[in-house]
N, C-alpha and C positions, 0 to 999 in steps of 0.2 A: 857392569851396567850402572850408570850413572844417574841420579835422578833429582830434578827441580819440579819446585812448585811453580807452577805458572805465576801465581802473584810474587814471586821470590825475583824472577827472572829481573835481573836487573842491565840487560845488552839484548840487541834486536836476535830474534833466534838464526838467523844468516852468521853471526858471531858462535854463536854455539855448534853448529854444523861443519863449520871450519875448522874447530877444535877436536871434532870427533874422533878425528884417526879411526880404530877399529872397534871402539866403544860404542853402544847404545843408551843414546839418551832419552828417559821414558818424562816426560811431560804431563804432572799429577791435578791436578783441583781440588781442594780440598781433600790433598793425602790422596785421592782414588784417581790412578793412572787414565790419562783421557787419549793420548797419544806418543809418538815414539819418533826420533830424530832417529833416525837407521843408515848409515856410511853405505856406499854401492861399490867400495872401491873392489869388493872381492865376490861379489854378489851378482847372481842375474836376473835381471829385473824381470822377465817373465816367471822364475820361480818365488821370487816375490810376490810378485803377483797374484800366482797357483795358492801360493801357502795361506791366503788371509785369505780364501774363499772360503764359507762357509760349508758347502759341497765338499771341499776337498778335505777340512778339517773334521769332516763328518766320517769319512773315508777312514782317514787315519785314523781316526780314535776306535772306529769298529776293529780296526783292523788291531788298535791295541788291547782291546777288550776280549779278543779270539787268545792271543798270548798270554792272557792271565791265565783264561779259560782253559789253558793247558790244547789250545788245537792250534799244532804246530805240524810244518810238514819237512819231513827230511830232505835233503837237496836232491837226495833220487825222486823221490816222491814227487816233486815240485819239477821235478825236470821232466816224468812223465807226465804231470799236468799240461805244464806248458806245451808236452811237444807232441799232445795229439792231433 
């Protein structure tokens, strides 16, 4: 992951997106990240999408805080969840 300060930025940012290849370029302000030049070439733009909703990030992180938590369910477990 690659990172410029927006006042450093010395080419129109259409220059630096062309450059990307498979890299993320996070675009700072005063050192604190404001934004992110992100490549689509391998990417689907709907889970792009999914992923910076705040709903959905809310989701996952409960769901990482149950793991810490030690509640975890075995793939039998989880299969008879699912397959009632």
């Amino acid at each position: 992951m690659k990172t410029i300060e927006l006042s450093d930025a010395s080419k129109p940012l259409s220059d630096y997106a062309e450059a990307l290849d498979d890299d993320i370029l996070v675009l700072t302000c005063k050192k604190k990240p404001v934004a992110a030049l992100v490549p689509l070439k391998h990417v689907d733009r709907e889970a792009l999408a999914l992923s910076t909703r705040p709903e959905f990030r809310a989701i996952i992180e409960a769901a990482r805080e149950e793991i810490r938590a030690g509640k975890r369910l075995s793939l039998e477990e989880m299969k008879g969840e699912v397959l009632k």
